[in-house]
Legacy VTK file of the C-alpha trace (Angstrom):
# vtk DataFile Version 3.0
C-alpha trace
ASCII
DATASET POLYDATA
POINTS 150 float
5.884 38.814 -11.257
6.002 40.977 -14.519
6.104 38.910 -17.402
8.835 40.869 -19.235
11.577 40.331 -17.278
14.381 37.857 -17.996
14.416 36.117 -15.032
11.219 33.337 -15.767
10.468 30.558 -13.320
10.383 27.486 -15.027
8.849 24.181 -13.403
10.769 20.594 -14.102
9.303 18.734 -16.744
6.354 16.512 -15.027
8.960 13.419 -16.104
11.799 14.481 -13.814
9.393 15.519 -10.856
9.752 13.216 -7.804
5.544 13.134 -7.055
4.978 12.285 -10.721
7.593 9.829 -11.227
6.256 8.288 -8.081
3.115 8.207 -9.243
4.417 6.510 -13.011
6.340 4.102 -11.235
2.983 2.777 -8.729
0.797 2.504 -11.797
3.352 0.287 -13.731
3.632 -1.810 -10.976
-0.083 -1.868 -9.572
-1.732 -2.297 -13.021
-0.816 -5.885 -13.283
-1.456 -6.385 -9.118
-4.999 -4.480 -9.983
-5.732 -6.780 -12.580
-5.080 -9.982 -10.341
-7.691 -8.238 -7.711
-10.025 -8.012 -10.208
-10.242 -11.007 -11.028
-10.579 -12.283 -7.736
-12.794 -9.219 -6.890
-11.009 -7.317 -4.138
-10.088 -3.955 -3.607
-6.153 -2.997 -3.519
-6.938 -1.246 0.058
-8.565 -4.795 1.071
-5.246 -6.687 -0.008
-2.810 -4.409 1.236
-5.048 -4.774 4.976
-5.090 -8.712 4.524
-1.031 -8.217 3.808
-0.384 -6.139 6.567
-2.109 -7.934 9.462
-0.836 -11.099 8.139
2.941 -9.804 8.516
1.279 -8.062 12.195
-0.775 -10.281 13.468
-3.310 -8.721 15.655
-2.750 -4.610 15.808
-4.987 -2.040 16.829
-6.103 0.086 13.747
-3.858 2.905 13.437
-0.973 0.663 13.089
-2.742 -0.652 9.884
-3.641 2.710 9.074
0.080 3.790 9.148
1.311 0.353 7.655
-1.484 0.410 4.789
-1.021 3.980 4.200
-4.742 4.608 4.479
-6.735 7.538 6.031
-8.105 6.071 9.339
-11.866 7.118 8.461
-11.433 5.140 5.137
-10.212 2.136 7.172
-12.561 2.444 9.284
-15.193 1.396 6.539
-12.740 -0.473 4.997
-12.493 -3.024 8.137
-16.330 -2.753 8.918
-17.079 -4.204 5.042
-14.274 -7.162 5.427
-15.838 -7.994 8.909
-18.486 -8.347 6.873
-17.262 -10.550 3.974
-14.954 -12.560 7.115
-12.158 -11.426 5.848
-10.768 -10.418 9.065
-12.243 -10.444 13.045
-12.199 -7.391 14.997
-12.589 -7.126 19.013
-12.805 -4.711 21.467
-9.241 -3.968 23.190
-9.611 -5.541 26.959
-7.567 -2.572 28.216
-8.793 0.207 26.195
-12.461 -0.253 25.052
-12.002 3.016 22.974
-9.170 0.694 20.968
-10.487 -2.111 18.503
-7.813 -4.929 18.019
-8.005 -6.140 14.185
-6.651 -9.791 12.757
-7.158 -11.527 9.708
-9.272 -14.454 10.255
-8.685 -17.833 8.542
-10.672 -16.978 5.052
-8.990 -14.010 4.847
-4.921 -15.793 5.064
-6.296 -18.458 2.152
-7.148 -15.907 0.353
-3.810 -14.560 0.561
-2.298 -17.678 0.481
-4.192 -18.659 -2.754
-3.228 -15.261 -5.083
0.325 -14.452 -3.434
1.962 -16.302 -6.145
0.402 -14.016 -8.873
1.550 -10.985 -6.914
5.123 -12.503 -6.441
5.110 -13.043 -10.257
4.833 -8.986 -10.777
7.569 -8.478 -8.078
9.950 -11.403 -9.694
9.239 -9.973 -13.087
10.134 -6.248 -12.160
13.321 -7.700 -10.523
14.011 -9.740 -13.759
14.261 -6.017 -15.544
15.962 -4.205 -12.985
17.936 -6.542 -11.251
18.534 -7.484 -7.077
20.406 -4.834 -6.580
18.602 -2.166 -8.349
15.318 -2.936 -6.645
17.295 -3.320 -3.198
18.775 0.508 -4.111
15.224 1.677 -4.896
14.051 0.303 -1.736
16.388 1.883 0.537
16.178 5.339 -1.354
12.408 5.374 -0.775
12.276 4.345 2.935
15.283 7.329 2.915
12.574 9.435 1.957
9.838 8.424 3.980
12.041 9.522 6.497
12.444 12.996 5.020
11.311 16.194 6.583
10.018 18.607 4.653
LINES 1 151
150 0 1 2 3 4 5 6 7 8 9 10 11 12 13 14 15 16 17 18 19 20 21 22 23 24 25 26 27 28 29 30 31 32 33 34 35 36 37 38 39 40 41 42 43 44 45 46 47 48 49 50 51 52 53 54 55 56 57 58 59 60 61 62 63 64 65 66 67 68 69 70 71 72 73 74 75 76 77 78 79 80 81 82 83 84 85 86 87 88 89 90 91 92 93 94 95 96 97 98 99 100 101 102 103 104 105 106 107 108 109 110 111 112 113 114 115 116 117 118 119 120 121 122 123 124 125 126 127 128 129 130 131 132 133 134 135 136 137 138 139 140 141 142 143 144 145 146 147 148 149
């Protein structure tokens, strides 16, 4: 496009661009969840697994995959290293033996059940700022645009 002419195409300013404003608004609310992992020395993709197959139950992998918006290779290696640490038990589907059937095993729901609190903290402290309805708004908007098409 010559340079010279009037017509100039302008991008939005990166704070009024839906990817970056998504991306602002995870970091604000993950820094203090990231902090609480540290300490406790787990990986965000490791808690949001635990979370997810705890609301599941037993699922085969690409529903975590989908659910813990994670690349299936990365899960993959993800699931092998929290076999590992018993954070979860993984068996061969009975009908399928292509198919592995993942659940969180009993170490992994305590240790859930002993740091949810901190991570319902960050979520009650968010809705303190923003209010019920606000957060219930925001939460419908972005499950409106998971739904998107582009």
């Amino acid at each position: 496009m010559d340079q010279s002419s009037d017509t100039k195409i302008r991008a939005r300013s990166t704070s009024r661009t839906l990817p970056i404003a998504l991306l602002r608004a995870r970091e604000t609310v993950m820094l203090p969840i990231r902090e609480m992992l540290q300490e406790i020395n787990l990986t965000e993709q490791k808690w949001r697994i635990l979370r997810t197959l705890d609301e599941m139950g037993e699922v085969e992998q690409s529903a975590i995959s989908k659910e813990a918006c994670m690349l299936l290779p990365s899960l993959t290696r993800t699931l092998r290293a929290m076999e590992a640490e018993g954070l979860i038990l993984r068996r061969q589907d009975e009908e399928d033996k292509r198919r592995t059937q993942v659940q969180i095993s009993d170490k992994g729901r305590g240790l859930l059940a002993d740091n949810i609190l901190q991570a319902l903290e960050v979520y009650a402290a968010i809705e303190d700022q923003l209010g019920r309805e606000k957060i219930t708004h925001l939460l419908d908007l972005l499950e409106e645009l998971r739904n998107v098409k582009v």
